[in-house]
C-alpha atoms as an extended CHARMM CRD file, in Angstrom:
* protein
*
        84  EXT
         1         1  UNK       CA           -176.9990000000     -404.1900000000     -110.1410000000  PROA      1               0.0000000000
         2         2  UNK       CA           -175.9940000000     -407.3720000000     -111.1280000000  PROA      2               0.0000000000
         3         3  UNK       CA           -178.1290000000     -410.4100000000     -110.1150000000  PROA      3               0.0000000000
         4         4  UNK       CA           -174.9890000000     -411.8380000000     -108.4700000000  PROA      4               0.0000000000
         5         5  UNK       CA           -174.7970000000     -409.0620000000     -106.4840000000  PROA      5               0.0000000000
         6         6  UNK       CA           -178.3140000000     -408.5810000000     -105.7800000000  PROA      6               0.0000000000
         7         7  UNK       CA           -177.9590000000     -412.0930000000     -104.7040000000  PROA      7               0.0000000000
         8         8  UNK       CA           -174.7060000000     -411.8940000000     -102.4220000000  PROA      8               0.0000000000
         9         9  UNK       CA           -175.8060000000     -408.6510000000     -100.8940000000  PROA      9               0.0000000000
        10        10  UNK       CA           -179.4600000000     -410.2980000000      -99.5750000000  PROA      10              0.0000000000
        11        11  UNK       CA           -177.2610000000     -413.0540000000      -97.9750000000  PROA      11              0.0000000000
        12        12  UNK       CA           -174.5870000000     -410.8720000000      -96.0790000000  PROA      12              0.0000000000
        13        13  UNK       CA           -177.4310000000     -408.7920000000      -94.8300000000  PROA      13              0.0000000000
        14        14  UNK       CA           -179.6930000000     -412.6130000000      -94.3000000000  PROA      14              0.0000000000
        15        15  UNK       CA           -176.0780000000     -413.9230000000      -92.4100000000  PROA      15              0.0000000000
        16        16  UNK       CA           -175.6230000000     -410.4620000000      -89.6780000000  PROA      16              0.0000000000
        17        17  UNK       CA           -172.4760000000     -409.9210000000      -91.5380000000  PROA      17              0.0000000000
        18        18  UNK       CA           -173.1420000000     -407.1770000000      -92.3420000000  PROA      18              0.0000000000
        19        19  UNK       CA           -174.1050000000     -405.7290000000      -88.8930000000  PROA      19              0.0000000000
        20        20  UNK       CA           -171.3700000000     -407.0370000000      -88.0800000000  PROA      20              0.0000000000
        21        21  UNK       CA           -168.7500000000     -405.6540000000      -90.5620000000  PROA      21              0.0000000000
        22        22  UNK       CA           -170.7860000000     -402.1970000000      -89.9390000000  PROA      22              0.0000000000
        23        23  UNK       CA           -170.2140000000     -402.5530000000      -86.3030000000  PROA      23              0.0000000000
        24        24  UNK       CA           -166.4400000000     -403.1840000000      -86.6900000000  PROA      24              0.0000000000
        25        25  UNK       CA           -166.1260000000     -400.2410000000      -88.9090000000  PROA      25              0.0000000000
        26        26  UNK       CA           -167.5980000000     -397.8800000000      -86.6740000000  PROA      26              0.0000000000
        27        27  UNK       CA           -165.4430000000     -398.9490000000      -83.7480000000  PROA      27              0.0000000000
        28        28  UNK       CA           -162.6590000000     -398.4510000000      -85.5200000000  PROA      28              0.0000000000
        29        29  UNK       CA           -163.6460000000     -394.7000000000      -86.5870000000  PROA      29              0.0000000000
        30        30  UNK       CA           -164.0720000000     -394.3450000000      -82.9830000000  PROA      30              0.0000000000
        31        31  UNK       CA           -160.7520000000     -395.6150000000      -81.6320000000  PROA      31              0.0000000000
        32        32  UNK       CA           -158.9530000000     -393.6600000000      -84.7380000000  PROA      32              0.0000000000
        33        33  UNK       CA           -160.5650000000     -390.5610000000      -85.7130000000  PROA      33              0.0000000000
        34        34  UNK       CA           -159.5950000000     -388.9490000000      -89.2150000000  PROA      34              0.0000000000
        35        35  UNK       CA           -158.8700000000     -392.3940000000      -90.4680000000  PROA      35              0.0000000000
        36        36  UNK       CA           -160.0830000000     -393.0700000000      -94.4070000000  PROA      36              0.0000000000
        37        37  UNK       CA           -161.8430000000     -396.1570000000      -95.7430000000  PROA      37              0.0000000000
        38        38  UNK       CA           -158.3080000000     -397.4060000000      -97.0630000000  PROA      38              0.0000000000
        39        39  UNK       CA           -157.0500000000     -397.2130000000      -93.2310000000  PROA      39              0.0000000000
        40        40  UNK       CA           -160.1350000000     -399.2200000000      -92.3500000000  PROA      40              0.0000000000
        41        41  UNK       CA           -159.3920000000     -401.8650000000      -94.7540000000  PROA      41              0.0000000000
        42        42  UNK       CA           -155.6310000000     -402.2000000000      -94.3650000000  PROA      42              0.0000000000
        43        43  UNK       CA           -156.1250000000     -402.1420000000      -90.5050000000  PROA      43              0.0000000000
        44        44  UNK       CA           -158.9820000000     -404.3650000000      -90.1100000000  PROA      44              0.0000000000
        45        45  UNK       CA           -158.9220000000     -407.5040000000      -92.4440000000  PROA      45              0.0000000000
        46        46  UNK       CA           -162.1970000000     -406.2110000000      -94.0990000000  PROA      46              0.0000000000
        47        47  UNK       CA           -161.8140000000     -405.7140000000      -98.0250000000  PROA      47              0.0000000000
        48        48  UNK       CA           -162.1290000000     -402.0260000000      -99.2830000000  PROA      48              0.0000000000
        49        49  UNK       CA           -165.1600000000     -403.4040000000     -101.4650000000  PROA      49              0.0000000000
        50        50  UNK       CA           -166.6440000000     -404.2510000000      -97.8870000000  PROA      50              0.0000000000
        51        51  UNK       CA           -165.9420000000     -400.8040000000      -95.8960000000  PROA      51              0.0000000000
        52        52  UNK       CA           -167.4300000000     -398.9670000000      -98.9190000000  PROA      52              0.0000000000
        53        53  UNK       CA           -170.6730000000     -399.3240000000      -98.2450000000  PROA      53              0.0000000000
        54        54  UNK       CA           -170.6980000000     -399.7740000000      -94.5800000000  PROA      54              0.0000000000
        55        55  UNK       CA           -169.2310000000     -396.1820000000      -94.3030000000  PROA      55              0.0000000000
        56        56  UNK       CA           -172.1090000000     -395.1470000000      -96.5570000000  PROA      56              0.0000000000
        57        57  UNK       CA           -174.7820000000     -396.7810000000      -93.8810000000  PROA      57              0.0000000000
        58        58  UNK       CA           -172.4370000000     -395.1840000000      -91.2700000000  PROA      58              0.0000000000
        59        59  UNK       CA           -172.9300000000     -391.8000000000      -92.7480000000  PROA      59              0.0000000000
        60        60  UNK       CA           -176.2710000000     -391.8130000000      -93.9880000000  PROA      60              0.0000000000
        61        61  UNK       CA           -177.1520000000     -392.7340000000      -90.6650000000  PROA      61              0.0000000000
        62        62  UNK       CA           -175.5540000000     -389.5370000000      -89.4710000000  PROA      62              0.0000000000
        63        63  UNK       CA           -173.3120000000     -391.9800000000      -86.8380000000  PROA      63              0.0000000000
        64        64  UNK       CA           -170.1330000000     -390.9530000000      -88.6820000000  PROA      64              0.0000000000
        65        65  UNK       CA           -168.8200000000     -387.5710000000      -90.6610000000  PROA      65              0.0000000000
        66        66  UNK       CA           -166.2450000000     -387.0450000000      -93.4460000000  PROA      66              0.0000000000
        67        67  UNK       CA           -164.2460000000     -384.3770000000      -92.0170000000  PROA      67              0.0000000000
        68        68  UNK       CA           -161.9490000000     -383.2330000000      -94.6260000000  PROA      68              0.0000000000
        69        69  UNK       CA           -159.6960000000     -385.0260000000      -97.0160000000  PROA      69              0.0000000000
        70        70  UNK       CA           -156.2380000000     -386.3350000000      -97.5250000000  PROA      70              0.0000000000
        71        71  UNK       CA           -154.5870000000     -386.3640000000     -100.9970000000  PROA      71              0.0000000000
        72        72  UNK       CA           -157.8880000000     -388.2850000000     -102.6950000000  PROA      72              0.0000000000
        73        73  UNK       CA           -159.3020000000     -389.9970000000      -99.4060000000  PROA      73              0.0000000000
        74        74  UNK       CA           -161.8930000000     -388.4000000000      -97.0560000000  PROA      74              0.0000000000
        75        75  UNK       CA           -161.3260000000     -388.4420000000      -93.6250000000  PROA      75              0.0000000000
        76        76  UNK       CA           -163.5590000000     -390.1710000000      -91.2400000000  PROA      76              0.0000000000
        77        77  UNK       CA           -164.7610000000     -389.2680000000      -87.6760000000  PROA      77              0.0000000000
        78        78  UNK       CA           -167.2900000000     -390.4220000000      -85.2500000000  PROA      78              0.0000000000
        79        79  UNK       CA           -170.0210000000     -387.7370000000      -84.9990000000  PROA      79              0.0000000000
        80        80  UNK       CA           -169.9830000000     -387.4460000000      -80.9260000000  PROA      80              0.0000000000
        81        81  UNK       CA           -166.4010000000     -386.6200000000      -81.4330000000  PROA      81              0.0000000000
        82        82  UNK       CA           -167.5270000000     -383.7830000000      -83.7840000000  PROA      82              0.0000000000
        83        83  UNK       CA           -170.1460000000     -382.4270000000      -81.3890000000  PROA      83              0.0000000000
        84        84  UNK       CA           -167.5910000000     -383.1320000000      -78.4990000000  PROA      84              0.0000000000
């Protein structure tokens, strides 16, 4: 990792924005299940480079699933609504 990105990642996660942005994401897997990171970032004003890696913390917290694919994107979906 770059320095410069060492750098800006300490300060979104020093501002909450990442929290934040993570929180967003989520709500929006919720409120549209099977949606894909692309969906996320068209729908939500958060750059693609952004929803990356909060669906990663989203999934390796086990709070979210990939639940198939479409064409080259994986679908998304709130685990409750997989257990549901």
């Amino acid at each position: 990792m770059r320095d410069t990105s060492l750098i800006a990642y300490c300060n979104t996660y020093a501002s909450g924005s990442a929290q934040h942005k993570r929180f967003k994401v989520y709500n929006y897997i919720v409120d549209h299940p099977n949606c894909t990171r692309q969906d996320i970032a068209d729908n939500t004003d958060i750059p693609i480079n952004v929803v990356t890696p909060r669906v990663k913390e989203l999934i390796d917290s086990k709070m979210i699933l990939e639940s198939g694919k479409v064409g080259n994107h994986y679908k998304l979906v709130a685990h409750m609504a997989v257990v549901a």
